[in-house]
Biotite code that builds the C-alpha atoms (Angstrom):
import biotite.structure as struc

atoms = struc.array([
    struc.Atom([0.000, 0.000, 0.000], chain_id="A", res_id=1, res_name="UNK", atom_name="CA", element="C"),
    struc.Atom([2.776, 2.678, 0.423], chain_id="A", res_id=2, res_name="UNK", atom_name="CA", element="C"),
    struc.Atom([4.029, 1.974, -2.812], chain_id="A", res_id=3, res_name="UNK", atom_name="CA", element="C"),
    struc.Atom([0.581, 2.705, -4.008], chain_id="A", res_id=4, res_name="UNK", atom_name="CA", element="C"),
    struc.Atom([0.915, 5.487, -1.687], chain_id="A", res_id=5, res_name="UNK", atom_name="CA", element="C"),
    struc.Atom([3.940, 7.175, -2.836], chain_id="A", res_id=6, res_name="UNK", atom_name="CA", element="C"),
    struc.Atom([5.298, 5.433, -5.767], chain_id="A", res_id=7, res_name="UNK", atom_name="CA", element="C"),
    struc.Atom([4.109, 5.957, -9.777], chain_id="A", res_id=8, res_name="UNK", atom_name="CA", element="C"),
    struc.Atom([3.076, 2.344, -11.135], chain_id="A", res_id=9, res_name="UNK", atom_name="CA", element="C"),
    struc.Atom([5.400, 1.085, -13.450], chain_id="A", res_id=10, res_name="UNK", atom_name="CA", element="C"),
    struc.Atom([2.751, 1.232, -16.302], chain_id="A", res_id=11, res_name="UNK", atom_name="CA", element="C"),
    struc.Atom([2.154, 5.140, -15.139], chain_id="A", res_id=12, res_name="UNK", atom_name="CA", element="C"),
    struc.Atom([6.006, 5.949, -15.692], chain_id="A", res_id=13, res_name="UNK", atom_name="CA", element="C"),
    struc.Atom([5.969, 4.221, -19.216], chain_id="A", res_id=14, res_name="UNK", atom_name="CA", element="C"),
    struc.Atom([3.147, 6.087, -20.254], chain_id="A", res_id=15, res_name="UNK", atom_name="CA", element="C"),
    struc.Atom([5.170, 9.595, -18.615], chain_id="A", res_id=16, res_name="UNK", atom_name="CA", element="C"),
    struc.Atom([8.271, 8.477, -20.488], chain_id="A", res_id=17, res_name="UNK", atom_name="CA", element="C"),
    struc.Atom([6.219, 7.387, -23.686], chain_id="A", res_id=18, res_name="UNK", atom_name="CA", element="C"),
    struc.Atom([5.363, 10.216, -26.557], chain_id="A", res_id=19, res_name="UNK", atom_name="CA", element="C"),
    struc.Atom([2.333, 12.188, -26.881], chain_id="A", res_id=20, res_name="UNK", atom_name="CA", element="C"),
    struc.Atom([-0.891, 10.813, -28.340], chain_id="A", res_id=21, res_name="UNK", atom_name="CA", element="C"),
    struc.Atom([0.500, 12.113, -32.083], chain_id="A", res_id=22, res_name="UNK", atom_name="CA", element="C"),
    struc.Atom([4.151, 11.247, -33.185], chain_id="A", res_id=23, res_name="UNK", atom_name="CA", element="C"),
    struc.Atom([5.329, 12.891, -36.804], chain_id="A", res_id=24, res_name="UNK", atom_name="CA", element="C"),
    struc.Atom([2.101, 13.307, -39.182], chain_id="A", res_id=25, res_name="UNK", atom_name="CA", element="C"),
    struc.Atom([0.004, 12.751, -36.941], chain_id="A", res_id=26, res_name="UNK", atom_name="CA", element="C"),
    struc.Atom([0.083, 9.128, -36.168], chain_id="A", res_id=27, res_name="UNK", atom_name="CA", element="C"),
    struc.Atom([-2.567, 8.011, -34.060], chain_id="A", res_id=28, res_name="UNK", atom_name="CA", element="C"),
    struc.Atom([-2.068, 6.207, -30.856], chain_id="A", res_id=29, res_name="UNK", atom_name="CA", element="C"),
    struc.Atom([-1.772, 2.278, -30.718], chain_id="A", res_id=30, res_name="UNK", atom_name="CA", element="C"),
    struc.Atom([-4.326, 0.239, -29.293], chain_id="A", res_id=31, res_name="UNK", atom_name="CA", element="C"),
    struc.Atom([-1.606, -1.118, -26.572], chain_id="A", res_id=32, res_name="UNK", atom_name="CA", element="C"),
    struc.Atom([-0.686, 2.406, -25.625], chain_id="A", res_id=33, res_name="UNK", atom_name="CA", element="C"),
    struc.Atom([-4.217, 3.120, -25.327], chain_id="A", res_id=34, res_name="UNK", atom_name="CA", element="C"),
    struc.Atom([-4.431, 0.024, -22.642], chain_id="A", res_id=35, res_name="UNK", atom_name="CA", element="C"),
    struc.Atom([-1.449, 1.276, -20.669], chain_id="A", res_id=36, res_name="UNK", atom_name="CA", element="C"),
    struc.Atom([-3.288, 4.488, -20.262], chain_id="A", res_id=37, res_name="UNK", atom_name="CA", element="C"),
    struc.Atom([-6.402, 3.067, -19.413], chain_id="A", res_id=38, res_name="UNK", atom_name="CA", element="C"),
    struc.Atom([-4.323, 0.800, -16.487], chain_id="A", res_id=39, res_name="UNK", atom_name="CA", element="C"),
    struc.Atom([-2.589, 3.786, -15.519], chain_id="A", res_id=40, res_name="UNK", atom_name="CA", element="C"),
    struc.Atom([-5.482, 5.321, -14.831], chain_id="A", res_id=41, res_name="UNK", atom_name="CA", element="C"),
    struc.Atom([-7.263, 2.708, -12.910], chain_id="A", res_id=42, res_name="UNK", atom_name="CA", element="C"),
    struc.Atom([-4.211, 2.102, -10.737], chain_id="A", res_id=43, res_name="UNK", atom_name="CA", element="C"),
    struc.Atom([-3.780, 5.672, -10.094], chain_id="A", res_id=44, res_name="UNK", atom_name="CA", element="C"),
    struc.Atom([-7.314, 5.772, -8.443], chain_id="A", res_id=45, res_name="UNK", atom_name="CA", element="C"),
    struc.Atom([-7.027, 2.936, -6.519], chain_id="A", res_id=46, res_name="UNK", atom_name="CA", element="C"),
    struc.Atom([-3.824, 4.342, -5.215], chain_id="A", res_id=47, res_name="UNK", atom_name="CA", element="C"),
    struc.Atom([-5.203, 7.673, -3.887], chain_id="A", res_id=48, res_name="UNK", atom_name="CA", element="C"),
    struc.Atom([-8.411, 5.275, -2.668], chain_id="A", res_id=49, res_name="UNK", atom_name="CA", element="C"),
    struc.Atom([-5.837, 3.584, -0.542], chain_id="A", res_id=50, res_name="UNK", atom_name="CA", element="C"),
    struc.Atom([-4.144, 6.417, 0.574], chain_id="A", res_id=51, res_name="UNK", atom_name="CA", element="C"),
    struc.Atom([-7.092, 7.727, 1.703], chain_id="A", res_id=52, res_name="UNK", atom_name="CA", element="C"),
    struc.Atom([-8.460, 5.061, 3.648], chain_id="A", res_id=53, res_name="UNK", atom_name="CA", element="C"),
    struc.Atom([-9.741, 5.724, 7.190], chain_id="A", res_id=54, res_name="UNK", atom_name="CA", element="C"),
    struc.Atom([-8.459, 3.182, 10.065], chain_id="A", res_id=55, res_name="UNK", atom_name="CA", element="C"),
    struc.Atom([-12.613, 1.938, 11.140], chain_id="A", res_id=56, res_name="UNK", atom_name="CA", element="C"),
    struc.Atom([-11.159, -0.471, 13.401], chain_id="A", res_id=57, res_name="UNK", atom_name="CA", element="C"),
    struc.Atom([-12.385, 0.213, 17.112], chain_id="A", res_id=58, res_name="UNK", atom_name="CA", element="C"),
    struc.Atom([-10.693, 2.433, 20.075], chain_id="A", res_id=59, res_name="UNK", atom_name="CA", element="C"),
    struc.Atom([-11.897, 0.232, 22.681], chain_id="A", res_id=60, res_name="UNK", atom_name="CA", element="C"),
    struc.Atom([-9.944, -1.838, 25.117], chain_id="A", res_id=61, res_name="UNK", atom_name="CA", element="C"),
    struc.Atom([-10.961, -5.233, 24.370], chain_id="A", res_id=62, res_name="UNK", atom_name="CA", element="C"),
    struc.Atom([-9.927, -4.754, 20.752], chain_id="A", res_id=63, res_name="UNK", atom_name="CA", element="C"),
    struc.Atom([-6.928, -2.934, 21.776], chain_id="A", res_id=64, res_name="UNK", atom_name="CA", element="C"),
    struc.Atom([-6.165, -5.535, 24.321], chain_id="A", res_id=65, res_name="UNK", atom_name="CA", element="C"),
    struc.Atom([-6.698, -8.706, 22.020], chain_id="A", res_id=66, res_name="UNK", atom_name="CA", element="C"),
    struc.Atom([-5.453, -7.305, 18.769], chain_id="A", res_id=67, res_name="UNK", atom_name="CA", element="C"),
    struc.Atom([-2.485, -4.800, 19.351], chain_id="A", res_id=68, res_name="UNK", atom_name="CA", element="C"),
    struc.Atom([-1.121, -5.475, 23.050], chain_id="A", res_id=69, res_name="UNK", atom_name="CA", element="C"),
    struc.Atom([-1.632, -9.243, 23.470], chain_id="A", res_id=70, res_name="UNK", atom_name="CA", element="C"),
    struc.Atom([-0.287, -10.177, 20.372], chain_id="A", res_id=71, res_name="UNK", atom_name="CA", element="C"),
    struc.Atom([2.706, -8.165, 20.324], chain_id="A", res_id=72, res_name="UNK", atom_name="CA", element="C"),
    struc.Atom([3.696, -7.496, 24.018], chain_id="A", res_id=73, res_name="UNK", atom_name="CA", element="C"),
    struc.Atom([2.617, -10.916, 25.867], chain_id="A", res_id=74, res_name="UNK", atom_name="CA", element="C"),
    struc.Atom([5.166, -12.879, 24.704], chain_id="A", res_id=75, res_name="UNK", atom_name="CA", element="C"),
    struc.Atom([6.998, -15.796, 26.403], chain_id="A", res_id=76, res_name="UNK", atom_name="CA", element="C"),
    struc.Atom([9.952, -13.544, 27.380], chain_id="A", res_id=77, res_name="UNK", atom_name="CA", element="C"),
    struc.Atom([8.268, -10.530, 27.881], chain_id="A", res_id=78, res_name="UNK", atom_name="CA", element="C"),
    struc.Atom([4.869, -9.835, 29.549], chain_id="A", res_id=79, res_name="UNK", atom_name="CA", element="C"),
    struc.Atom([3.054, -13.044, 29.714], chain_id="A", res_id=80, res_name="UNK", atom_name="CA", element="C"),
    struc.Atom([1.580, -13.964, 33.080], chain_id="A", res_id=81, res_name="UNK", atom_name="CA", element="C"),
    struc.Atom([4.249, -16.456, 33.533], chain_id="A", res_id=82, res_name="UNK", atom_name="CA", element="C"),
    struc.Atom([7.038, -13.603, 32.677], chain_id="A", res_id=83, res_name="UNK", atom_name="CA", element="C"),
    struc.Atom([5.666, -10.266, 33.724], chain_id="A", res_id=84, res_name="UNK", atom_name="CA", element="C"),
    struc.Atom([8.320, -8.677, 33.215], chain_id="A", res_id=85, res_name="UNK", atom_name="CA", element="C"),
    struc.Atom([8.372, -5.157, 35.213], chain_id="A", res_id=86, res_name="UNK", atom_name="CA", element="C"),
    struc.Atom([5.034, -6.221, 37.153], chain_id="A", res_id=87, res_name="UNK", atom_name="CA", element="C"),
    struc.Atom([3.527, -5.913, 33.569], chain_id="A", res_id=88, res_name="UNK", atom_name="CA", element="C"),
    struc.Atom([0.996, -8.820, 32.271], chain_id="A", res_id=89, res_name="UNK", atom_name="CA", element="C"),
    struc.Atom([-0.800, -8.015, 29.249], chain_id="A", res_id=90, res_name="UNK", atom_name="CA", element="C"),
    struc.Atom([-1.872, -11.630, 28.539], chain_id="A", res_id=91, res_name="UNK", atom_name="CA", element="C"),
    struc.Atom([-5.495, -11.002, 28.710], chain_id="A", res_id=92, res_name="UNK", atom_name="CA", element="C"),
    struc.Atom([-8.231, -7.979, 29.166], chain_id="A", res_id=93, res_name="UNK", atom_name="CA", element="C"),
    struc.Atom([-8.464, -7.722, 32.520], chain_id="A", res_id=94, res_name="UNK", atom_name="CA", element="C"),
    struc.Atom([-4.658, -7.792, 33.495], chain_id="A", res_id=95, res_name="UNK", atom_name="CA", element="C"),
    struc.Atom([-3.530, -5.912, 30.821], chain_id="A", res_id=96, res_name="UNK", atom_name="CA", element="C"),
    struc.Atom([-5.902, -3.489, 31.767], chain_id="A", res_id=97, res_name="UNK", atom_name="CA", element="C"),
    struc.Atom([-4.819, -3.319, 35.998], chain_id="A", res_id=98, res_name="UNK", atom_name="CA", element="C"),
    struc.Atom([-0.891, -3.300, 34.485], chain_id="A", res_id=99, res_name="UNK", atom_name="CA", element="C"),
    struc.Atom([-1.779, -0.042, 32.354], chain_id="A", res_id=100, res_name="UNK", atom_name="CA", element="C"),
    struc.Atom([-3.928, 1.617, 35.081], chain_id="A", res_id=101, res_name="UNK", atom_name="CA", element="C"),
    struc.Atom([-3.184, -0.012, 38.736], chain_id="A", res_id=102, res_name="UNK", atom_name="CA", element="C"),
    struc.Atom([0.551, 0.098, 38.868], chain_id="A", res_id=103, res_name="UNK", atom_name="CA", element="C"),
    struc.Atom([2.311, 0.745, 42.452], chain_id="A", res_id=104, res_name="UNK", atom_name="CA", element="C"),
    struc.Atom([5.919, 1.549, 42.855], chain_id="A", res_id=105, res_name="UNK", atom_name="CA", element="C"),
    struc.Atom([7.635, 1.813, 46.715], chain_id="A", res_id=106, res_name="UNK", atom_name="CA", element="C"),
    struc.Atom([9.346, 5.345, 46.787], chain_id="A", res_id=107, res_name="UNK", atom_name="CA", element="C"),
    struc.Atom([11.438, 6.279, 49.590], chain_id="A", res_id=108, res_name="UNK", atom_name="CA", element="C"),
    struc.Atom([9.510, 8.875, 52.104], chain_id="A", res_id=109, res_name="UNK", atom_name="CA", element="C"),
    struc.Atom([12.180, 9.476, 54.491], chain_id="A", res_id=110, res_name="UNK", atom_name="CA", element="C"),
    struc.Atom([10.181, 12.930, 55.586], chain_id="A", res_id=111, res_name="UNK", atom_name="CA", element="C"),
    struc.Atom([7.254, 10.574, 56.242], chain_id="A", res_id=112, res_name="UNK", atom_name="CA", element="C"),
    struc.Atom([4.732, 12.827, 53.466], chain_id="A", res_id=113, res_name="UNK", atom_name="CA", element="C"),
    struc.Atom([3.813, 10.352, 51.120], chain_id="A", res_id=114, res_name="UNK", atom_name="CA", element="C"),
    struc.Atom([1.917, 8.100, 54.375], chain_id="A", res_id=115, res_name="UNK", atom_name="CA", element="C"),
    struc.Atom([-0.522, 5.208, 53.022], chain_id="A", res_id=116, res_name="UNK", atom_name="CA", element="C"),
    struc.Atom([1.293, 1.565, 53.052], chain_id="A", res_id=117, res_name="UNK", atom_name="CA", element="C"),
    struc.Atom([4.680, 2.367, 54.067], chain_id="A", res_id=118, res_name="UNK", atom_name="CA", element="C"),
    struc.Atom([7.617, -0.750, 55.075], chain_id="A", res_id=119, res_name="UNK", atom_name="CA", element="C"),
    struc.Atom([11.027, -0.258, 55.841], chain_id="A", res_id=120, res_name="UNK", atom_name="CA", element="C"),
    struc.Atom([13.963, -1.546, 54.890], chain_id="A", res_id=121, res_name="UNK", atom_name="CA", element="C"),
    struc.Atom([17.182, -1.090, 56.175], chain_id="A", res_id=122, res_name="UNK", atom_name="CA", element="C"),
    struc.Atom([16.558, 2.558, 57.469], chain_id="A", res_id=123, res_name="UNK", atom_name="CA", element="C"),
    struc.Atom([14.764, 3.812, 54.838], chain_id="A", res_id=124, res_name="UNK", atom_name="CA", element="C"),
    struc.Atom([11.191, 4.025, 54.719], chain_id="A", res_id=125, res_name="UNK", atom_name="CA", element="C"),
    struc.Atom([9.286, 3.176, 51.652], chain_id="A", res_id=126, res_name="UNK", atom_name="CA", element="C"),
    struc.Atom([5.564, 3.578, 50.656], chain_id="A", res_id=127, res_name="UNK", atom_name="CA", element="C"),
    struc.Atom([3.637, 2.803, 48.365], chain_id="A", res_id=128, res_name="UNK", atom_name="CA", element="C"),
    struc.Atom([1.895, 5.033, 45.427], chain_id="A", res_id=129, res_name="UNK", atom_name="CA", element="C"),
    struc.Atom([-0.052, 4.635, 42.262], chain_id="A", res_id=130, res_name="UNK", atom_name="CA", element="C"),
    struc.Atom([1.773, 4.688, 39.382], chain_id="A", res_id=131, res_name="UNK", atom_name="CA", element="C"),
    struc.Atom([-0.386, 4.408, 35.999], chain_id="A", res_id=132, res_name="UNK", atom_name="CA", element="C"),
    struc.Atom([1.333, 3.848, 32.883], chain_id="A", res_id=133, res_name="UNK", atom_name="CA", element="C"),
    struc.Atom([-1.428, 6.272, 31.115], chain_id="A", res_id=134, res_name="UNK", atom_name="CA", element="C"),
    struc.Atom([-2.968, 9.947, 31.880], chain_id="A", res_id=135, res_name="UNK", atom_name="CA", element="C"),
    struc.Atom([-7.195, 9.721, 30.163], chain_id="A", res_id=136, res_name="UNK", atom_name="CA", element="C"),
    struc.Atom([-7.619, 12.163, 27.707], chain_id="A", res_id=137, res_name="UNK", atom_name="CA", element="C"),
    struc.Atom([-4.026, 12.911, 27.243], chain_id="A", res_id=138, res_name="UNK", atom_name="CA", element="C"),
    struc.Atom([-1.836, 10.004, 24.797], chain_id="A", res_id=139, res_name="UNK", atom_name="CA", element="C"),
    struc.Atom([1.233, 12.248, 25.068], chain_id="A", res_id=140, res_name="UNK", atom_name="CA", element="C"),
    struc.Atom([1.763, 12.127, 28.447], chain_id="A", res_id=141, res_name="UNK", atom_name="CA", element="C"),
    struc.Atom([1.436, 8.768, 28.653], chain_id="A", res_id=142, res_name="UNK", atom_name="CA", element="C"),
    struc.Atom([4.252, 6.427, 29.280], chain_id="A", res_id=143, res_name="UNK", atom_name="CA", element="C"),
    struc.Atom([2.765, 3.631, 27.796], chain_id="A", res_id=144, res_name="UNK", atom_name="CA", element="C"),
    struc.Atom([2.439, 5.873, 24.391], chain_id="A", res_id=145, res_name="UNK", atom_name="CA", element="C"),
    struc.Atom([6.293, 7.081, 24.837], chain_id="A", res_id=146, res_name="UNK", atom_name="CA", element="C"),
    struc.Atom([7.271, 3.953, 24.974], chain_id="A", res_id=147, res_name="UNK", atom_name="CA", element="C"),
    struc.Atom([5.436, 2.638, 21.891], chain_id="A", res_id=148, res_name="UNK", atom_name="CA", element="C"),
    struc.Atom([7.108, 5.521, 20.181], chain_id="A", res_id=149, res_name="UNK", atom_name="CA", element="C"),
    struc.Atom([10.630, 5.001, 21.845], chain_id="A", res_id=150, res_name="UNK", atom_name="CA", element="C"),
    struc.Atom([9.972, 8.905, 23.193], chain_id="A", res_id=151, res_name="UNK", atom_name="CA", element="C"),
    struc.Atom([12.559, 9.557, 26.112], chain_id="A", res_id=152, res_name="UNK", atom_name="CA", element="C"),
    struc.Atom([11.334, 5.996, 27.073], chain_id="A", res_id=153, res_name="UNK", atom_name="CA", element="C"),
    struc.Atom([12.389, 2.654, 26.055], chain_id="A", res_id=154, res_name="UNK", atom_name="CA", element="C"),
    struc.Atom([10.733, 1.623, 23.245], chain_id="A", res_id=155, res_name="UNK", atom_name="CA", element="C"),
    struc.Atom([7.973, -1.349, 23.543], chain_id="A", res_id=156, res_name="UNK", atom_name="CA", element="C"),
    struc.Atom([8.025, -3.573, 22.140], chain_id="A", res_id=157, res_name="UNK", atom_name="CA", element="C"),
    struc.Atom([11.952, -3.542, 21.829], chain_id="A", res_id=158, res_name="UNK", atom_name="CA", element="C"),
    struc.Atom([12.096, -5.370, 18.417], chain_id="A", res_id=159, res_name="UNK", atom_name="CA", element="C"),
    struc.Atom([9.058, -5.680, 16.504], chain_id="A", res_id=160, res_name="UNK", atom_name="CA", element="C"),
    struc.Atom([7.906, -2.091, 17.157], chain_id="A", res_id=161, res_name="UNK", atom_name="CA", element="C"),
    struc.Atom([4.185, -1.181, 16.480], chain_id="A", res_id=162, res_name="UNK", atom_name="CA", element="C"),
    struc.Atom([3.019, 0.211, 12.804], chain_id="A", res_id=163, res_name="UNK", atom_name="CA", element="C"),
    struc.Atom([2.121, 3.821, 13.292], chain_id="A", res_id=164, res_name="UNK", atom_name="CA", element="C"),
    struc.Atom([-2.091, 3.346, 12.247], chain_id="A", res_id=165, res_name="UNK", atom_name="CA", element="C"),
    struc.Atom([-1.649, 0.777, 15.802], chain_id="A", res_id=166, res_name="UNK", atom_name="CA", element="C"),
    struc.Atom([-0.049, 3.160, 17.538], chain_id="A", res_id=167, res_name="UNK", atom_name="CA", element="C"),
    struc.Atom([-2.553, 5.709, 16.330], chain_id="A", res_id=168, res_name="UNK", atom_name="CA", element="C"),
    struc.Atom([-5.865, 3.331, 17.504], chain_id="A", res_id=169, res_name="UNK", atom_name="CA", element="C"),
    struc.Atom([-3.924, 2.931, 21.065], chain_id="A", res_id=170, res_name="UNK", atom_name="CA", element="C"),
    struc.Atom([-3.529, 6.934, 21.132], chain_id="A", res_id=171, res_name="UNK", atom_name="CA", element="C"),
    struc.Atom([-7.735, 7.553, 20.132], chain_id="A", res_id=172, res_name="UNK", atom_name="CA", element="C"),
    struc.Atom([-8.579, 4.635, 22.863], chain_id="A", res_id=173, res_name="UNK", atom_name="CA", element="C"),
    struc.Atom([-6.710, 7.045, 25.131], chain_id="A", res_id=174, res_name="UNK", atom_name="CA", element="C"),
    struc.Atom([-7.798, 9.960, 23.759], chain_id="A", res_id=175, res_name="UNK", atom_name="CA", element="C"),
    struc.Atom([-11.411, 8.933, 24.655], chain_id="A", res_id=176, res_name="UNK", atom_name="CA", element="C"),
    struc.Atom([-10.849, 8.384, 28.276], chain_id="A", res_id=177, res_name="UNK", atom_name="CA", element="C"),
    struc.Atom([-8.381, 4.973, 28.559], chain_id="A", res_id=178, res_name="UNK", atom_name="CA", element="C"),
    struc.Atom([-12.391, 3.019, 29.276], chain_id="A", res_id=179, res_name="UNK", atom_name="CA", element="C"),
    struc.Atom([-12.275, -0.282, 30.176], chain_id="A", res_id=180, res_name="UNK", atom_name="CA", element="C"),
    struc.Atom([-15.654, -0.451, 28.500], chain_id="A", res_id=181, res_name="UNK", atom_name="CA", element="C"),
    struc.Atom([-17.239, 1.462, 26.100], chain_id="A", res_id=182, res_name="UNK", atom_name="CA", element="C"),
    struc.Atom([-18.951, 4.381, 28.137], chain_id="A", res_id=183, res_name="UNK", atom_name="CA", element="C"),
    struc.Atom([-17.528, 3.434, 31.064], chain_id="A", res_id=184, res_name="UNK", atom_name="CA", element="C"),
    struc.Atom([-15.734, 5.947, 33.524], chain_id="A", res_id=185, res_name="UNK", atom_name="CA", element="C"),
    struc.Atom([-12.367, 7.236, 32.300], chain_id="A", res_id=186, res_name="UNK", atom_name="CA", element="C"),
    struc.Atom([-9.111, 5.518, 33.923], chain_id="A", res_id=187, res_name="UNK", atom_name="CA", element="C"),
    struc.Atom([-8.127, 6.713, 37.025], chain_id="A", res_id=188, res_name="UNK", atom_name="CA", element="C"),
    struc.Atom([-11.812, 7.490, 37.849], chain_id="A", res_id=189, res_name="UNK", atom_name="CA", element="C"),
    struc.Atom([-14.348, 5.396, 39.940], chain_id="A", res_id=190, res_name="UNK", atom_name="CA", element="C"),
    struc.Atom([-17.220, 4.550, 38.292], chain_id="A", res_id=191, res_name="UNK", atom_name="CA", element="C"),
    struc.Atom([-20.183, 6.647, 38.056], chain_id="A", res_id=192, res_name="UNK", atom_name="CA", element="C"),
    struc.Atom([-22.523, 6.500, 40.709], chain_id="A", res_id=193, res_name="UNK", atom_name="CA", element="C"),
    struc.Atom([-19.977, 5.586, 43.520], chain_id="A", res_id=194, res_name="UNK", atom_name="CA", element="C"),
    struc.Atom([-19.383, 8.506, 45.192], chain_id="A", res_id=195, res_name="UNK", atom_name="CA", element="C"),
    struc.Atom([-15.972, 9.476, 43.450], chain_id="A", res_id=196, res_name="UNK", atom_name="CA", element="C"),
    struc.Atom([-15.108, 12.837, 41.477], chain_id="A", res_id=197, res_name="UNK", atom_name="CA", element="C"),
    struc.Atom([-17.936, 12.964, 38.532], chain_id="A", res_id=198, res_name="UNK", atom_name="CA", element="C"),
    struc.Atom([-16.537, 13.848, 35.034], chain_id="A", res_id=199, res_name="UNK", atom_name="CA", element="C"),
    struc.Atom([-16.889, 16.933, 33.026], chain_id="A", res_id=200, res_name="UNK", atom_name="CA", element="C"),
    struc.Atom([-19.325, 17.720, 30.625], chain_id="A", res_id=201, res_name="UNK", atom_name="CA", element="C"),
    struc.Atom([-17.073, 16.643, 27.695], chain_id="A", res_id=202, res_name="UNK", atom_name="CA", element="C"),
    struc.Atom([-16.152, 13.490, 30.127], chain_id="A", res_id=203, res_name="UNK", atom_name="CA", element="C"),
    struc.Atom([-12.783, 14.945, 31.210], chain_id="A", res_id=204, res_name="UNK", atom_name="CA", element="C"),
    struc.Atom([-11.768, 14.618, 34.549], chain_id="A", res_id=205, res_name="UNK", atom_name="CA", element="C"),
    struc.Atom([-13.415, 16.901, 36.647], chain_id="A", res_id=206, res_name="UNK", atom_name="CA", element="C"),
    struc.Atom([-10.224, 17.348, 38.588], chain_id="A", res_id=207, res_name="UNK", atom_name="CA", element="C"),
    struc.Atom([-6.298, 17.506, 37.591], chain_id="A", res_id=208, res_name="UNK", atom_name="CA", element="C"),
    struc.Atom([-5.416, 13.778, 37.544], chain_id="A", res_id=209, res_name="UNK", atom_name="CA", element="C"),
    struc.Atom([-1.325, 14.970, 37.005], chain_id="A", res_id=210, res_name="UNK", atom_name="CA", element="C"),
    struc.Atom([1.158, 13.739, 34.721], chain_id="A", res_id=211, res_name="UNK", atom_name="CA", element="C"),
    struc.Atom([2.687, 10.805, 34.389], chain_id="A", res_id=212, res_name="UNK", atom_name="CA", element="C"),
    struc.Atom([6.509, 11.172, 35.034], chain_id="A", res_id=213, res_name="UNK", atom_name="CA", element="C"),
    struc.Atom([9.359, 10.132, 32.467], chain_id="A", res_id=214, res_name="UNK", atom_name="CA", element="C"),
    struc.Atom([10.936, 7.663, 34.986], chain_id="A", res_id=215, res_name="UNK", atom_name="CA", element="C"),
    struc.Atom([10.899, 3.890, 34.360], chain_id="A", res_id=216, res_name="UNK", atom_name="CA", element="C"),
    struc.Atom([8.555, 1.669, 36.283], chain_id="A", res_id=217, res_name="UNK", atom_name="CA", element="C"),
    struc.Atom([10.751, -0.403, 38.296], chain_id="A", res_id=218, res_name="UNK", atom_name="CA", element="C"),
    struc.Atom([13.487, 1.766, 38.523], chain_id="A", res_id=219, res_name="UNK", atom_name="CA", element="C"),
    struc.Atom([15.277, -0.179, 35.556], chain_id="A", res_id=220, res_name="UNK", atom_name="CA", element="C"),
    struc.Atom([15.435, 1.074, 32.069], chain_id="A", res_id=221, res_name="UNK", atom_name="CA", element="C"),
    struc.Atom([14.384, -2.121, 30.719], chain_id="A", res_id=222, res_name="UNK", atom_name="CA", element="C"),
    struc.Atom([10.766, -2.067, 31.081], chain_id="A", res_id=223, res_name="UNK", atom_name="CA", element="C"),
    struc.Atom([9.980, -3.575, 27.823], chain_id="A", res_id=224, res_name="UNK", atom_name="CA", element="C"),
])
């Protein structure tokens, strides 16, 4: 398709190369040139048809999930259930969803702010805080994006990286509020009727979520 995209078929550049419709006394054209033209032609619209195709696959999550992330990412080496590798599992719906959206890192607190589930260790204190791998509503700040894109993050997956139209249906799912299920509540937001902040009238957060910071998610930079 790109070299319909971008590229002159063959039949196209004969007929640009070729002579005009009249050579000398006026010599009329040949039944075969007349066929290249009409070929030329024809290929030429099915080109710019192509190129002008619109992606009408869905932005939800299960199609995300089982199509795109599943597929590529759950490997045997890389974030199956039996691998996981940085706490990520993106073998099915449900934990590929929690491994996007329910991520906790331990942080040191040694002023004793952060508060919540807190251990220590040596004589450090650690405790623990949510750490999504996406921001709703917002693809480019979130990690999970920058690393599909190898943007100031390691890129995922590391070497069979995602064509741009998949990388485009993970950005829209985003873009329309990271749902678990179709007009559900955005991530990072309990769902409607349970007390928690409601949404906007455009379904935006009706209070700054925050960014998602440009650190890796286990403190390693292989988090592929």
């Amino acid at each position: 398709m790109l070299r319909a995209c971008h590229t002159l078929p063959r039949a196209g550049r004969d007929m640009k190369a070729a002579p005009g419709p009249f050579v000398g006394a006026m010599r009329p054209m040949s039944n075969d040139r007349l066929a290249v033209l009409a070929w030329a032609a024809v290929a030429l619209a099915l080109a710019g048809a192509a190129c002008g195709k619109n992606d009408d696959r869905p932005a939800v999550w299960t199609y995300v999930s089982a199509e795109l992330l599943q597929p590529n990412c759950a490997t045997a080496s890389c974030h199956s259930r039996g691998r996981a590798v940085a706490g990520l599992d993106f073998s099915d719906p449900d934990r590929g969803y929690a491994s996007l959206t329910g991520l906790k890192v331990w942080v040191p607190d040694p002023d004793g702010t952060i508060g919540g589930v807190c251990k220590t260790v040596g004589d450090t204190v650690y405790c623990e805080r949510d750490r999504p791998l996406l921001l709703a509503f917002n693809p480019s700040q979130s990690r999970v994006v920058n690393m599909l894109r190898a943007r100031a993050a390691p890129r995922m997956p590391p070497d069979r990286p995602m064509s741009e139209p998949d990388i485009a249906l993970v950005e829209s799912w985003i873009l329309d509020g990271a749902r678990e299920t179709p007009g559900g509540a955005p991530a990072g937001l309990p769902p409607q009727g349970d007390g928690g902040v409601d949404a906007g009238a455009d379904g935006s957060p009706g209070v700054d979520s925050g960014g998602v910071d440009g650190g890796t998610l286990d403190g390693n930079s292989d988090d592929h």
